[in-house]
NUFI-203107 format. One line per field, with one value per residue (C-alpha): residue in one letter; x, y, z. Coordinates in pm, 1 decimal, padded with zeros to 6 digits, always signed. Each point is the difference from the previous one (the first is absolute). Last residue first. Layout:
BEGIN
resn: A|...
px: X|...
py: Y|...
pz: Z|...
! end
This chain:
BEGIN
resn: X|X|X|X|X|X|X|X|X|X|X|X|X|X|X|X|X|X|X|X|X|X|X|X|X|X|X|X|X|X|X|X|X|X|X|X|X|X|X|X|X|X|X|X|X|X|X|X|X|X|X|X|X|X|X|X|X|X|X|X|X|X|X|X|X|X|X|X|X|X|X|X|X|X|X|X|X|X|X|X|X|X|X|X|X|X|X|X|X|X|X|X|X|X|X|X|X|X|X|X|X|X|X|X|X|X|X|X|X|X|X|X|X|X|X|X|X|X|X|X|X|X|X
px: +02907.6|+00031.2|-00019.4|-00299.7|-00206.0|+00095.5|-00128.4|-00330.1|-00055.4|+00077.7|-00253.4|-00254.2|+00075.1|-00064.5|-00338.2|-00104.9|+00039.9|-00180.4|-00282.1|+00025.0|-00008.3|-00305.2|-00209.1|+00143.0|-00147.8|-00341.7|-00018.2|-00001.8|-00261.8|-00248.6|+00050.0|-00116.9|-00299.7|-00057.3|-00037.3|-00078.0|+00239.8|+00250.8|-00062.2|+00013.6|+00348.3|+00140.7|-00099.9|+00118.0|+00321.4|+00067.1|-00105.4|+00230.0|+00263.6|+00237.1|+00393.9|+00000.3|+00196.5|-00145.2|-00403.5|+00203.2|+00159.8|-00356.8|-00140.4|+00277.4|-00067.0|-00354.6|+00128.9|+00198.6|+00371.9|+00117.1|-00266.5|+00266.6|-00283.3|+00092.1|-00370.9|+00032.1|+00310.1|-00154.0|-00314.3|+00196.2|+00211.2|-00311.9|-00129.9|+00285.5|-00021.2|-00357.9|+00054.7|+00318.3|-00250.4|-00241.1|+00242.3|+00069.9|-00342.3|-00058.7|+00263.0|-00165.0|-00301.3|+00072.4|+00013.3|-00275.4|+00040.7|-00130.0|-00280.1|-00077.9|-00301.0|-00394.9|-00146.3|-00343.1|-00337.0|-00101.5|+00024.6|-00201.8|-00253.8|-00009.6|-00020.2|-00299.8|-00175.9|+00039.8|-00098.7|-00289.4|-00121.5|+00038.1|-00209.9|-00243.2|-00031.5|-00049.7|-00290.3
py: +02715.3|-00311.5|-00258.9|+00122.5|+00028.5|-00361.4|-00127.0|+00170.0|-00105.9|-00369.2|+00069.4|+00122.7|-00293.6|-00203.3|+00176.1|-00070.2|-00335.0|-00017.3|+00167.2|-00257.4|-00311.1|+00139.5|+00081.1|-00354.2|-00175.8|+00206.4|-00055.9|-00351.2|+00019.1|+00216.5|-00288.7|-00238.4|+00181.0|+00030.9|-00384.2|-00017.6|+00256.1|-00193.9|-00318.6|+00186.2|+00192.9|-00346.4|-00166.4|+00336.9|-00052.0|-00362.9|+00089.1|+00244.7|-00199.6|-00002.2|-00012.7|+00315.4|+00154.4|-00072.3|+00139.8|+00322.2|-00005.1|-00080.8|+00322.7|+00243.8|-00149.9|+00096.5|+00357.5|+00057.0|+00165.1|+00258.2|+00222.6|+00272.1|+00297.7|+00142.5|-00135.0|-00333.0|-00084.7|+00057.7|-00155.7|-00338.2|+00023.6|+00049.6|-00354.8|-00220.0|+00107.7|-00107.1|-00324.8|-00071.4|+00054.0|-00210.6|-00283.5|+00017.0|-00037.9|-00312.2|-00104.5|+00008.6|-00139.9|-00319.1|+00010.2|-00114.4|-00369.6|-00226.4|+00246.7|+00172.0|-00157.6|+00048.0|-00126.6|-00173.9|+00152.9|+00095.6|-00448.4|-00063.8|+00249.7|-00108.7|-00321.2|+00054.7|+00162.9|-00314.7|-00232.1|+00203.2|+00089.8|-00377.2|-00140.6|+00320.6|-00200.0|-00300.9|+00078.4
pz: +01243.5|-00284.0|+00242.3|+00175.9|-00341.4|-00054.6|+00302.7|-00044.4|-00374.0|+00177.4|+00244.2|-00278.7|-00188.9|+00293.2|+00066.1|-00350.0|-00035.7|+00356.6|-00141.0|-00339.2|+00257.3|+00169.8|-00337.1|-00123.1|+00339.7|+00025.1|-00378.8|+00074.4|+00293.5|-00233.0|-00243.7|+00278.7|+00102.1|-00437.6|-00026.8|-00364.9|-00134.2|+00201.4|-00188.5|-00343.8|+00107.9|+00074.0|-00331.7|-00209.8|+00188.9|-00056.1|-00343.4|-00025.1|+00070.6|+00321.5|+00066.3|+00245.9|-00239.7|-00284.1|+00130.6|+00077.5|-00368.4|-00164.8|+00207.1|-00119.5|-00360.8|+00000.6|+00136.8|-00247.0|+00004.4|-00222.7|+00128.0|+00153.0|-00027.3|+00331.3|+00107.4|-00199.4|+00221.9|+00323.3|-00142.2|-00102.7|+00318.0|+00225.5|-00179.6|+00047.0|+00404.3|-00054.7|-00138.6|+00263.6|+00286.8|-00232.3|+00000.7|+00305.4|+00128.1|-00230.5|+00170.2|+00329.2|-00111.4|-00266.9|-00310.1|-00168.3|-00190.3|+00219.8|+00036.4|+00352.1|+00112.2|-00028.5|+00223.4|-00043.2|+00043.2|-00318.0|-00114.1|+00306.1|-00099.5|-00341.2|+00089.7|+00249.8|-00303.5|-00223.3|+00251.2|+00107.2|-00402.8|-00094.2|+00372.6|-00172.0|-00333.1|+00107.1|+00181.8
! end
C-alpha cells in the first residue's frame, strides 16, 4: 500500500513539475533585441560569403559574429541562453524570425530606394 501512495505522489510531481512554464531566463536577452541582433547576425553573415565568394577571406566569420554580439553589448552566453530558450518554444522562434525576416525586407527596400535616388541624380 505504501508503495502505490509512493508511486501517486511521485507521478503527480512529475506531472506538476512538466507542467510548469518555462520562462525567458534572467539572463536571455530579451525578444526584440534578440531580433536585432540576428538581423545584424545575418547581415554579418552575407558579408563573410560575399567576401569568401571573390576570394577576399581576410576576415572570419567567427570574428564577424563576436563583433555583432560587441556591438550590441552582449556575451555569448547571453546569446547561447537565448537561442536555447527559443529552440524550446519553436511558435515563438517562428515569431522572431518573422520580426528579423521583416526588418531585413525593409533593409532592403530602403537600400533599393536610396540605389533609386542615386541613379536619378546621376542622369
Amino acid at each position: 500500500m505504501k508503495f502505490r501512495i509512493h508511486t501517486i505522489v511521485i507521478l503527480l510531481l512529475v506531472i506538476l513539475a512538466s507542467c510548469q512554464r518555462d520562462p525567458l531566463p534572467k539572463n536571455a536577452i530579451k525578444q526584440e533585441k534578440f531580433v536585432d541582433v540576428l538581423v545584424d547576425i545575418h547581415i554579418a553573415q552575407a558579408i563573410y560569403n560575399d567576401r569568401i565568394r571573390i576570394k577576399m577571406d581576410s576576415l572570419r566569420s567567427d570574428e564577424l559574429y563576436l563583433s555583432v554580439l560587441e556591438k550590441h553589448g552582449i556575451s555569448e552566453e547571453e546569446m547561447n541562453t537565448t537561442t536555447l530558450y527559443y529552440t524550446r518554444h519553436p511558435k515563438k522562434y517562428d515569431k522572431v524570425y518573422s520580426d528579423v525576416l521583416t526588418k531585413i525586407s525593409l533593409l532592403l527596400e530602403a537600400e533599393n530606394k536610396e540605389q533609386d535616388i542615386i541613379i536619378q541624380d546621376s542622369k
